[in-house]
C-alpha positions in Angstrom: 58.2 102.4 68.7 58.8 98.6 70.5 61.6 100.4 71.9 59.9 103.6 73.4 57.8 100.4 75.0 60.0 98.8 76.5 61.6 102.0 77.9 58.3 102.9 79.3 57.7 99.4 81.0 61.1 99.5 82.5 60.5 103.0 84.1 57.3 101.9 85.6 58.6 98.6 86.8 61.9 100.5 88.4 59.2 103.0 90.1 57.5 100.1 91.4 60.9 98.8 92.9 61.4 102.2 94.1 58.3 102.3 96.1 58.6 98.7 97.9 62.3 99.7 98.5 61.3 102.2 100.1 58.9 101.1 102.2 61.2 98.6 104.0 62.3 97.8 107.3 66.0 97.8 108.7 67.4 97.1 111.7 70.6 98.3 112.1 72.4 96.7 115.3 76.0 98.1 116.9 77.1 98.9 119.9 78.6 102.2 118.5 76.3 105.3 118.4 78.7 106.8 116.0 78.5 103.8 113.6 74.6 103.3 114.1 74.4 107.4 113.1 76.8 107.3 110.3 74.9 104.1 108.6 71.5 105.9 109.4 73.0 109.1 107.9 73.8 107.5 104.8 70.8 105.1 104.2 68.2 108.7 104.2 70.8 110.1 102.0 70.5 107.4 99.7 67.2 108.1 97.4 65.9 105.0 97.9 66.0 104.0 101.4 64.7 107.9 102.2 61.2 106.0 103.3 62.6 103.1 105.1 61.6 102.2 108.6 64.9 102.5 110.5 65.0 100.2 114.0 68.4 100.3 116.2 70.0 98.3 118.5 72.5 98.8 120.5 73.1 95.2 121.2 73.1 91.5 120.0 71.0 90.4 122.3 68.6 93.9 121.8 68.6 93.4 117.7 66.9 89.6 118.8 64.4 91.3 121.0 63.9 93.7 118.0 63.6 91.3 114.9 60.5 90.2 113.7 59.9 88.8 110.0 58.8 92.3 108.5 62.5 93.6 108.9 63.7 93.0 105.4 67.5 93.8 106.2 69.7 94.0 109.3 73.1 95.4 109.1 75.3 94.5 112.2 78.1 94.7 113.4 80.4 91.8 113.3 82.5 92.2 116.8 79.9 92.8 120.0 80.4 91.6 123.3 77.9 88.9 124.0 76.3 88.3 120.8 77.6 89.5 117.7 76.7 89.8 114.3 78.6 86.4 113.6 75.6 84.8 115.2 73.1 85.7 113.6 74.0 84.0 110.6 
């Protein structure tokens, strides 16, 4: 029965986790259409990132403009002219 329990707890708490997961911002920042596309593509195939807010930019210097402390991730590209996604760091 303590088992069954648990079980129960842990599929709540990974619903839970599913729901804020969802609910997240990303900025996604490349130059490339293609790449921003093909990222986008597979983030709303991925179950749990079907809900996420999804910001672009198409620059370094745009993905700045863009950020603000609700985006919870940003996935850039490392090699931009002006700035990159080396500087962000």
């Amino acid at each position: 029965m303590a088992e069954f329990t648990l079980f129960k707890k842990y599929v709540l708490l990974r619903s839970v986790l599913r729901k804020e997961i969802q609910a997240i911002k990303i900025l996604i920042v490349d130059d490339s259409m293609v790449a921003r596309k093909i990222v986008i593509k597979h983030l709303q195939n991925h179950a749990d990132y079907q809900n996420a807010e999804i910001i672009e930019a198409v620059s370094g210097e745009q993905g700045l403009e863009k950020f603000d402390r609700s985006i919870e991730l940003v996935l850039s590209d490392w090699n931009m002219p002006g700035i990159s996604g080396h500087d962000y760091n």
